[in-house]
BADREN-215496 format. One record per residue: residue number from 1; chain; x, y, z of N, C-alpha, C, O in turn. Coordinates in Angstrom, 3 decimals, m for minus. Layout:
BEGIN
+------+------+----------+----------+----------+----------+----------+----------+----------+----------+----------+----------+----------+----------+
: lofi : gugu :     n.c1 :     n.c2 :     n.c3 :    ca.c1 :    ca.c2 :    ca.c3 :     c.c1 :     c.c2 :     c.c3 :     o.c1 :     o.c2 :     o.c3 :
+------+------+----------+----------+----------+----------+----------+----------+----------+----------+----------+----------+----------+----------+
:  NUM :    A :        X :        Y :        Z :        X :        Y :        Z :        X :        Y :        Z :        X :        Y :        Z :
...
+------+------+----------+----------+----------+----------+----------+----------+----------+----------+----------+----------+----------+----------+
REM end
This chain:
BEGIN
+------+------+----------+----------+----------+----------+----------+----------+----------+----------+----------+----------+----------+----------+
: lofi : gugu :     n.c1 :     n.c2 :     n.c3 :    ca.c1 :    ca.c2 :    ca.c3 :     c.c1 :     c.c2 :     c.c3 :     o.c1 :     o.c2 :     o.c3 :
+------+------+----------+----------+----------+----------+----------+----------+----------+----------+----------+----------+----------+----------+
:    1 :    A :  109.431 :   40.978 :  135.791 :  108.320 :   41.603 :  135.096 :  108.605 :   41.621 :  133.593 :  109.718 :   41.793 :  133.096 :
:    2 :    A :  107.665 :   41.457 :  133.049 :  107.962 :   41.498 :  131.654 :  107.757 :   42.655 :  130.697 :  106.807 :   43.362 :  131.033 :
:    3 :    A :  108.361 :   43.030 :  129.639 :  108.265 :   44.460 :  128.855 :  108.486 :   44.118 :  127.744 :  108.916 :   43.014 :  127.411 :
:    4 :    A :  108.065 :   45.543 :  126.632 :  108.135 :   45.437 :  125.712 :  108.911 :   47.370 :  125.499 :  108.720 :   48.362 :  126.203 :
:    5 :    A :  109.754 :   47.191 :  124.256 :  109.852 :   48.807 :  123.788 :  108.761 :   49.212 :  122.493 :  108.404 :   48.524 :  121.536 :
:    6 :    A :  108.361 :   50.747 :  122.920 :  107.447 :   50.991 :  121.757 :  108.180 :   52.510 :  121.632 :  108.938 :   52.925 :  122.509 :
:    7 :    A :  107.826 :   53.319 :  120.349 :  108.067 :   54.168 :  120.041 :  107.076 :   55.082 :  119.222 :  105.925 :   54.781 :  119.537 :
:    8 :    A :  107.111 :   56.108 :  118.269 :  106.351 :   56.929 :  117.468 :  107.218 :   56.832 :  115.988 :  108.402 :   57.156 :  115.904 :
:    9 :    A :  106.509 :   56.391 :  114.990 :  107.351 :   56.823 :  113.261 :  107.560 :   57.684 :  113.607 :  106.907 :   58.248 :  114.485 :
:   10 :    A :  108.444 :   58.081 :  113.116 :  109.216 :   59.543 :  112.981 :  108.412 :   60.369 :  111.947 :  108.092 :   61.537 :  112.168 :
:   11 :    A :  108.073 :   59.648 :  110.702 :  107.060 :   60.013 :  109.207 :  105.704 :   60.172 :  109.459 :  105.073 :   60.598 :  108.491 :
:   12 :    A :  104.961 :   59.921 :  110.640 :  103.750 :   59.775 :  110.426 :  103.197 :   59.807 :  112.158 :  102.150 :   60.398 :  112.421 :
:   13 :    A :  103.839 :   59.263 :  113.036 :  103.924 :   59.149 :  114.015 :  103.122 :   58.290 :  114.945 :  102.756 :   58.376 :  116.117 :
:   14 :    A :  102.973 :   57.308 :  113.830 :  102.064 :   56.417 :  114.007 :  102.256 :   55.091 :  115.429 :  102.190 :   54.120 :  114.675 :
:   15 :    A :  102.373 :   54.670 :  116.357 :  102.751 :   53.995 :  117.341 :  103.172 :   52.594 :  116.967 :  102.396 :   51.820 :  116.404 :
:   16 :    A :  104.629 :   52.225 :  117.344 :  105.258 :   51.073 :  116.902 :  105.834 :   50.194 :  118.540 :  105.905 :   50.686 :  119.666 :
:   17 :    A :  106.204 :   48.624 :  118.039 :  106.432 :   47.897 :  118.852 :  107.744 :   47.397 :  118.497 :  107.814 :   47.363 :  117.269 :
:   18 :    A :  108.721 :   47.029 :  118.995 :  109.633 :   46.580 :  118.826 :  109.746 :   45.121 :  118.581 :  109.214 :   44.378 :  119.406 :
:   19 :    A :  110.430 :   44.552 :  117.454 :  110.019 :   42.712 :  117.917 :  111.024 :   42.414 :  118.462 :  111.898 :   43.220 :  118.782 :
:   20 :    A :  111.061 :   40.919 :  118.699 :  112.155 :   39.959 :  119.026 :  113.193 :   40.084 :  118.546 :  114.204 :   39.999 :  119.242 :
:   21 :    A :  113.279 :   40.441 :  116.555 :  114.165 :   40.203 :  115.765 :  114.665 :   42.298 :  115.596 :  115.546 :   42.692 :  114.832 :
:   22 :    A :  114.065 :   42.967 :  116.247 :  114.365 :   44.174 :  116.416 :  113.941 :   44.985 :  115.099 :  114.563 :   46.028 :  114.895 :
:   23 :    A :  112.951 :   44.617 :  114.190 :  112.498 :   45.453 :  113.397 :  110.855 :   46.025 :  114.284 :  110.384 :   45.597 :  115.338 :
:   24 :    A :  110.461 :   46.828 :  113.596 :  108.924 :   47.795 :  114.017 :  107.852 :   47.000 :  113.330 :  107.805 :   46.533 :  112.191 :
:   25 :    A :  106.835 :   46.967 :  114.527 :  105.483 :   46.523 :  113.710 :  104.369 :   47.740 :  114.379 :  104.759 :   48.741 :  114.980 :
:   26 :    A :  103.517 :   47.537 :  114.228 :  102.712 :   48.475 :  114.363 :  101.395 :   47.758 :  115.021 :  100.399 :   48.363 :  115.418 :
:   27 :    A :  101.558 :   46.630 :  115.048 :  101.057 :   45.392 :  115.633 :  101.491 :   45.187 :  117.528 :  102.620 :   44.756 :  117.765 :
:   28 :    A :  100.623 :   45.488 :  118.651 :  101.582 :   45.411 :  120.145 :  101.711 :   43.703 :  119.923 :  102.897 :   43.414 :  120.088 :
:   29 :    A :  101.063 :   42.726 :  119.671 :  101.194 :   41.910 :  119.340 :  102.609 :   40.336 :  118.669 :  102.800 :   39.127 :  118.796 :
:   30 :    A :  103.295 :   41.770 :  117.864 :  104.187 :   41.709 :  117.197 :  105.515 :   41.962 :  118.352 :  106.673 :   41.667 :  118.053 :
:   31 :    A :  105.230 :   42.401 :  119.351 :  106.027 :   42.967 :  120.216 :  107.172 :   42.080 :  120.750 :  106.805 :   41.070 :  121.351 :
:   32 :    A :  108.379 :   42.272 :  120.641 :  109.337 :   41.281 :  121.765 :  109.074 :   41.443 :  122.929 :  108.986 :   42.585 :  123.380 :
:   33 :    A :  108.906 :   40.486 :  123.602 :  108.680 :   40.270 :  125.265 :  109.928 :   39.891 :  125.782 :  110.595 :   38.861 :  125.684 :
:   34 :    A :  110.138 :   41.297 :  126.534 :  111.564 :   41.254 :  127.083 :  111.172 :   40.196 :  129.055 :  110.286 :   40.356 :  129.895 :
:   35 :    A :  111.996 :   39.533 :  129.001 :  111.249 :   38.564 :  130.496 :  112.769 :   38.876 :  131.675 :  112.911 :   38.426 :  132.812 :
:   36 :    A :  113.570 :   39.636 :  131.018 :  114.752 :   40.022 :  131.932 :  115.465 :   41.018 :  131.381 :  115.626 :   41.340 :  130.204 :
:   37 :    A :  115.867 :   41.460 :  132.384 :  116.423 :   42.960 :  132.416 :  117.663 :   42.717 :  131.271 :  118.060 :   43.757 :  130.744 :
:   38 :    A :  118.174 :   41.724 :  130.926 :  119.816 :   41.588 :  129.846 :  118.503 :   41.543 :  128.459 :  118.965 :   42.185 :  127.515 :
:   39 :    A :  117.460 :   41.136 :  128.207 :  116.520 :   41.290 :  127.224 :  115.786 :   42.857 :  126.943 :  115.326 :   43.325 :  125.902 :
:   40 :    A :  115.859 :   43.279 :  127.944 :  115.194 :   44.655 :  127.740 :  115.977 :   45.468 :  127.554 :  115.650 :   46.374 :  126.788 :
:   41 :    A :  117.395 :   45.494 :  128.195 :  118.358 :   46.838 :  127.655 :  118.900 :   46.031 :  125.769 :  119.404 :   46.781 :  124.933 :
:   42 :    A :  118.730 :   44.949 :  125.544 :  119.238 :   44.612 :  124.392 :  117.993 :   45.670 :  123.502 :  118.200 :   46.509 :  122.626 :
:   43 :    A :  117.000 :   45.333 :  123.983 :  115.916 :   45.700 :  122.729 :  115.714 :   47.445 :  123.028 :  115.472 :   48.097 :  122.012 :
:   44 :    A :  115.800 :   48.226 :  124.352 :  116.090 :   49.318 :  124.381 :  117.009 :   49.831 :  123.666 :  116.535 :   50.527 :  122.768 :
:   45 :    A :  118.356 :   49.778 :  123.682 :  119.205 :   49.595 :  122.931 :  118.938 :   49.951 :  121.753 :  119.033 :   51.096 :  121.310 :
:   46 :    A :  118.476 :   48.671 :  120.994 :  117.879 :   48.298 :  119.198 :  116.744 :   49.687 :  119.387 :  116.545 :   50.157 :  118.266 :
:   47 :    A :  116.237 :   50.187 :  120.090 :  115.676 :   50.594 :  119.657 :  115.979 :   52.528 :  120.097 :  115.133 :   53.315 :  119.674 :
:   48 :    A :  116.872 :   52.944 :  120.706 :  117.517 :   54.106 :  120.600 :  118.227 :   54.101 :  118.889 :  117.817 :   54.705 :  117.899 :
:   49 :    A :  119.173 :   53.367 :  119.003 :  119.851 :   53.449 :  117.816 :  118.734 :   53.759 :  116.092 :  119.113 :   54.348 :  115.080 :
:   50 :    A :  117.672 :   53.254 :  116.293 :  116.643 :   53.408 :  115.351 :  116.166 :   54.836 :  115.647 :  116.001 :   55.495 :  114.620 :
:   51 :    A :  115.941 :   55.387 :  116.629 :  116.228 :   56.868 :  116.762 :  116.882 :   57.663 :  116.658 :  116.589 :   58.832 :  116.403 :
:   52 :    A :  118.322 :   57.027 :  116.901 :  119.598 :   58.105 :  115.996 :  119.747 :   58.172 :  114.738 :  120.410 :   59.054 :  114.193 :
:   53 :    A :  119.034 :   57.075 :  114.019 :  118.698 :   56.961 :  112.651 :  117.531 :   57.649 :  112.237 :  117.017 :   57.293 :  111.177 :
:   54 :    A :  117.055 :   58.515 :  112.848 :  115.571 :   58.942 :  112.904 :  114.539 :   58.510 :  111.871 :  113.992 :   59.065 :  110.918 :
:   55 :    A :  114.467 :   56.838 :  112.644 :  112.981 :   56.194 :  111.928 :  112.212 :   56.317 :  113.087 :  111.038 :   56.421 :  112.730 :
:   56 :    A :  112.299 :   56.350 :  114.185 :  111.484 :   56.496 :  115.313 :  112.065 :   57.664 :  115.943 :  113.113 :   58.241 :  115.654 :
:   57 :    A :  110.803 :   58.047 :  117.292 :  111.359 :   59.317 :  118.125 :  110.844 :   58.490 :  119.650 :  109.709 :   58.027 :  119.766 :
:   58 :    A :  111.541 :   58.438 :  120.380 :  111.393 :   58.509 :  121.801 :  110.919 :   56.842 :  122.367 :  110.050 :   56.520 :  123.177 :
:   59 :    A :  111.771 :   56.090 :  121.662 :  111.663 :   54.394 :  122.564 :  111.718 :   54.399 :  123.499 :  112.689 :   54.863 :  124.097 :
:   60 :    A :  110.585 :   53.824 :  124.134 :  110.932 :   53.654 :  125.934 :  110.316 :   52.070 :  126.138 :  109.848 :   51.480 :  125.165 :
:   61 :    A :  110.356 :   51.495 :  127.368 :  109.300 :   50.260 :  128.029 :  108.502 :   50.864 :  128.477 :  108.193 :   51.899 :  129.069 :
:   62 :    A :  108.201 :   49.966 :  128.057 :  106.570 :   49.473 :  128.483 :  106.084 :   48.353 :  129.550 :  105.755 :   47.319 :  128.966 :
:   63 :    A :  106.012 :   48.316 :  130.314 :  105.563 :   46.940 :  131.509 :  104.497 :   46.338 :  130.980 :  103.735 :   47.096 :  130.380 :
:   64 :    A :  104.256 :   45.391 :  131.010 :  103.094 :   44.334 :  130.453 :  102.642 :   43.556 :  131.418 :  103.372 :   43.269 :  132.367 :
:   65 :    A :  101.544 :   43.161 :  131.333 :  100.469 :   41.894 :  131.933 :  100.172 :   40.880 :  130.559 :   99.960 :   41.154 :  129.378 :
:   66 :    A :  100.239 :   39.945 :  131.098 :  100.073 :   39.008 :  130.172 :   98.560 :   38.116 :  130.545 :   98.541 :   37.693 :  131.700 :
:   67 :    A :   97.629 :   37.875 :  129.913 :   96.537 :   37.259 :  129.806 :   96.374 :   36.169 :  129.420 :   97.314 :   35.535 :  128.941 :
:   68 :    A :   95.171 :   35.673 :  129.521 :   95.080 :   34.397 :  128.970 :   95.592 :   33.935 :  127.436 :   95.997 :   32.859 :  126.997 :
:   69 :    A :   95.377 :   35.284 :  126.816 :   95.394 :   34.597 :  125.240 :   96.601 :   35.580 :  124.715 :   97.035 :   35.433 :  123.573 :
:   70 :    A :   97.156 :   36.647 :  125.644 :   97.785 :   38.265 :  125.030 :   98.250 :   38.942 :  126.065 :   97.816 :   39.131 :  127.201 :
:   71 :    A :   99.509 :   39.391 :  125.313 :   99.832 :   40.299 :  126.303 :   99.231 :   42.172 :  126.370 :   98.804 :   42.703 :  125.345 :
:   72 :    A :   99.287 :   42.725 :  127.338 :   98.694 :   43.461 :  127.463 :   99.407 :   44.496 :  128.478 :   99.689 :   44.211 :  129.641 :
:   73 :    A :   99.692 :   45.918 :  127.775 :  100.585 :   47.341 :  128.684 :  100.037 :   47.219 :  130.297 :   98.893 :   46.807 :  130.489 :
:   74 :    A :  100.650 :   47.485 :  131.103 :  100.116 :   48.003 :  132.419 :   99.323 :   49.101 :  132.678 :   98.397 :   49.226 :  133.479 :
:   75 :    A :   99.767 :   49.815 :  131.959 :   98.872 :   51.498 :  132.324 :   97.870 :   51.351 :  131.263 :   97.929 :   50.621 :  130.273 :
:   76 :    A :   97.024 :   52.085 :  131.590 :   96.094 :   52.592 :  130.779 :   96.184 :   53.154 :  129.450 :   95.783 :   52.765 :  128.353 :
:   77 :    A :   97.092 :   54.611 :  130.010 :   97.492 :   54.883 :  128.580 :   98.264 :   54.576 :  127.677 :   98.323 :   55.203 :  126.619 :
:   78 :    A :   99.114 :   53.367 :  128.007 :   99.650 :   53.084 :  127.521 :   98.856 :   51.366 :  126.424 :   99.345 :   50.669 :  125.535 :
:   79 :    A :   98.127 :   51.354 :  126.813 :   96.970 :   50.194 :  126.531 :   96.064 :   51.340 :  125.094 :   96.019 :   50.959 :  123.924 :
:   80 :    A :   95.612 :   52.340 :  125.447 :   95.014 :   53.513 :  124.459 :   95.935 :   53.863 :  123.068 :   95.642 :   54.094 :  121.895 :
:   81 :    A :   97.235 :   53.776 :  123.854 :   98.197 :   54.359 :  122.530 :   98.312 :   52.651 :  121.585 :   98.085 :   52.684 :  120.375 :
:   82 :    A :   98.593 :   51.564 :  122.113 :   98.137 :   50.333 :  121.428 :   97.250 :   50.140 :  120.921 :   97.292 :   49.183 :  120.149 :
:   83 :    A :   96.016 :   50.857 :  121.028 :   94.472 :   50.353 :  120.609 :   94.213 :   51.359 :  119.712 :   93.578 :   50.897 :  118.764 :
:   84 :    A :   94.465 :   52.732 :  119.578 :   94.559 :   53.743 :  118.553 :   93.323 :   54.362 :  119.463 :   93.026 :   53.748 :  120.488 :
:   85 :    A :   92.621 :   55.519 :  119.128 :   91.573 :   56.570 :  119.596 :   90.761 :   56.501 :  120.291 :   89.910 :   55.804 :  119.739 :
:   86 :    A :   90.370 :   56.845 :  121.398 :   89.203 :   56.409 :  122.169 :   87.730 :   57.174 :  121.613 :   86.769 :   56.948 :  122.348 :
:   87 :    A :   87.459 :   58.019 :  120.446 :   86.885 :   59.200 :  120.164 :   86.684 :   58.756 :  118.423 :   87.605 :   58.471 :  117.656 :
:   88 :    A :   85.452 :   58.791 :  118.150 :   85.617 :   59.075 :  116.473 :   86.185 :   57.792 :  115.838 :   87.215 :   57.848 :  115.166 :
:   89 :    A :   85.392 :   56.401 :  116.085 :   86.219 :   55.080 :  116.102 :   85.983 :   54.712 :  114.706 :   86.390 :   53.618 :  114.313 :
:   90 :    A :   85.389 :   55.480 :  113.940 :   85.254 :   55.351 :  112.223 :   87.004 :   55.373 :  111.607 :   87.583 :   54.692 :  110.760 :
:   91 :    A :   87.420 :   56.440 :  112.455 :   88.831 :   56.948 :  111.783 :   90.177 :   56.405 :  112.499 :   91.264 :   56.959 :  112.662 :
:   92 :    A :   89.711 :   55.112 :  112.870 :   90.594 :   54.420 :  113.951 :   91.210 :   53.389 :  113.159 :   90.545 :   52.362 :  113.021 :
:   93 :    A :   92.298 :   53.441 :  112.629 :   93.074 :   52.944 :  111.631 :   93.330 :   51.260 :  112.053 :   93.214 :   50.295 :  111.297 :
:   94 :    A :   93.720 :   51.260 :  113.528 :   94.563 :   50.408 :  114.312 :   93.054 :   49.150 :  114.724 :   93.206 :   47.930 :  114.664 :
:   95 :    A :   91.869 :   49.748 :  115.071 :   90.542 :   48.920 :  115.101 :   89.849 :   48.857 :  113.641 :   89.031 :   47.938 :  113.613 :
:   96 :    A :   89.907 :   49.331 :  112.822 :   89.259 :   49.032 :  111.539 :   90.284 :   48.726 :  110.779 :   89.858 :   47.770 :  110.132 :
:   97 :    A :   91.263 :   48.907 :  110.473 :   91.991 :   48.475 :  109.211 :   92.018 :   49.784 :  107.869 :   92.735 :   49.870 :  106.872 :
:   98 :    A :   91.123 :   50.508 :  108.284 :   90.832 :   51.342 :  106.507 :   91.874 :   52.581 :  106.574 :   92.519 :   52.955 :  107.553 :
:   99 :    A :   91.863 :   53.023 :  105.487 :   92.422 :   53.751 :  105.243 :   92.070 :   55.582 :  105.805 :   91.091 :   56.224 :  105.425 :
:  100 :    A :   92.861 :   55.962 :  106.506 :   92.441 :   57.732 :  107.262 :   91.613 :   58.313 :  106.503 :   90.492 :   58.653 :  106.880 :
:  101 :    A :   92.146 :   58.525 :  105.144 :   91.842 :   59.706 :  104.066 :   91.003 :   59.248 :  103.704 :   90.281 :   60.199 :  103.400 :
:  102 :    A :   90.220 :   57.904 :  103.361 :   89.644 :   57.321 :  102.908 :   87.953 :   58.026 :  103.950 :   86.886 :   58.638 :  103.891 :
:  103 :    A :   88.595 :   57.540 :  104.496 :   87.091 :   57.740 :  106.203 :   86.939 :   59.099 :  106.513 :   86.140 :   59.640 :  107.278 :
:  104 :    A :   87.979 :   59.655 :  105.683 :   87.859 :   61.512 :  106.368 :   87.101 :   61.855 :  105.071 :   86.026 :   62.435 :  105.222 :
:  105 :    A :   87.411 :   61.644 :  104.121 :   86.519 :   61.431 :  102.932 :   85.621 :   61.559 :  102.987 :   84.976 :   62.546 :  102.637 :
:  106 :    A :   85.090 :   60.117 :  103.681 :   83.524 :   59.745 :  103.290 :   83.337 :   60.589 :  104.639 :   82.839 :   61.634 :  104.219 :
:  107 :    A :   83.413 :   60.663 :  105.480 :   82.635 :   62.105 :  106.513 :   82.880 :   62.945 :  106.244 :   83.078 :   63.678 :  107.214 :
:  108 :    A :   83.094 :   63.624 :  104.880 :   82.890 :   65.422 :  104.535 :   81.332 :   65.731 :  104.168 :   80.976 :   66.879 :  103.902 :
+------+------+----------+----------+----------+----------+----------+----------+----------+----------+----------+----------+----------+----------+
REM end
């Protein structure tokens, strides 16, 4: 089965992916696709230690399905925390691109 590790910024708590090369994107996209268990404790691993460093809080896997064009979480919620808000999709950083403060702004 294949996986990926994701975590929370520690600064902002914004939802991150682990890559291949073991830095954070914020992109699931960007994600290393672990395809065996000696790949997934490597990037688990890379990615505790980034928590003892507290740039992230709480790395875990993630199980994936892979699609025609993308890979894609198994669970649900775990597919929601990749996609950013299901609620209020003006202020959805991760589907629009804009800026929070910017959009909280313009809806006062």
């Amino acid at each position: 089965m294949k996986s990926a590790i994701t975590a929370n910024r520690l600064t902002d708590g914004a939802v991150l992916f682990l890559t291949a090369v073991e830095t954070w994107s914020e992109k699931m996209a960007d994600a290393g696709v672990a395809t065996d268990q000696a790949t997934e404790d490597r990037l688990l691993k890379a990615g505790q230690v980034s928590a003892e460093a507290q740039h992230v809080v709480d790395p875990y896997v993630v199980p994936l399905i892979e699609g025609q064009d993308e890979i894609s979480p198994m669970d649900r919620r775990e597919r929601i925390r990749g996609t950013g808000p299901t609620v209020q999709q003006e202020f959805n950083t991760r589907r629009h691109g804009s800026d929070v403060g910017a959009a909280a702004e313009k809806g006062r």
